[in-house]
C-alpha positions, 0 to 999 in steps of 0.5 A: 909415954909408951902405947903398949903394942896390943893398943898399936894392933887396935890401929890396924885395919883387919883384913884390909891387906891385898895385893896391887899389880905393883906391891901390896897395901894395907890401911891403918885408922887412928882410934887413939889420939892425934899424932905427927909421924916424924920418922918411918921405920921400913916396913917389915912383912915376914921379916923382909924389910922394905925401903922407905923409898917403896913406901907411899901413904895416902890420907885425905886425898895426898900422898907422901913418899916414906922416904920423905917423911921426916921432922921438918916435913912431918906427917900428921896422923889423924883420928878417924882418918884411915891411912893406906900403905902401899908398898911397891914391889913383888906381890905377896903370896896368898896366906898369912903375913906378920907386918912390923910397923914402926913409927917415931912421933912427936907426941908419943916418942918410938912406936912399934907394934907387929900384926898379922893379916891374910891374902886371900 
């Protein structure tokens, strides 16, 4: 079953993107149904990709390393829960930013899907 992208965007949560002294963060909330992330694809902002091994997610009070993410140490996604990204590295610029997300599950197979939000 494949989700179309416009109902991926819907997970994003708009205007939640914002600079850390480390990096940057944006936070995504499942409104479609429960999902288990088995594999991570780096994260994309204005095509410069970002190592998996930058990448935290932290939900419910834990936190799990992008890198660690895999079948046998799946991540269950939640509905209702929001997920916060962080990415360590150089803070982004002030403006408009494209993120490409890509995620493998066990449910629902490959998803992807790109968004845009603002540093303001």
């Amino acid at each position: 079953m494949q989700i179309p992208a416009f109902l991926l965007r819907k997970l994003y949560v708009k205007g939640s993107l914002q600079n850390l002294k480390d990096g940057f963060q944006f936070k995504i909330k499942n409104s479609l149904s429960p999902g288990t992330a088995t594999i991570l694809d780096p994260i994309k902002v204005d095509g410069t990709a970002y190592p998996l091994t930058a990448l935290t997610i932290t939900s419910e009070g834990k936190t799990i390393k992008g890198s660690d993410v895999s079948a046998s140490n799946a991540f269950p996604i939640k509905v209702g829960i929001e997920m916060i990204l962080g990415i360590k590295g150089a803070p982004l610029n002030k403006g408009k930013h494209k993120i490409d997300i890509g995620i493998q599950t066990k449910e629902a197979g490959k998803l992807a899907f790109d968004v845009e939000d603002e540093i303001v």
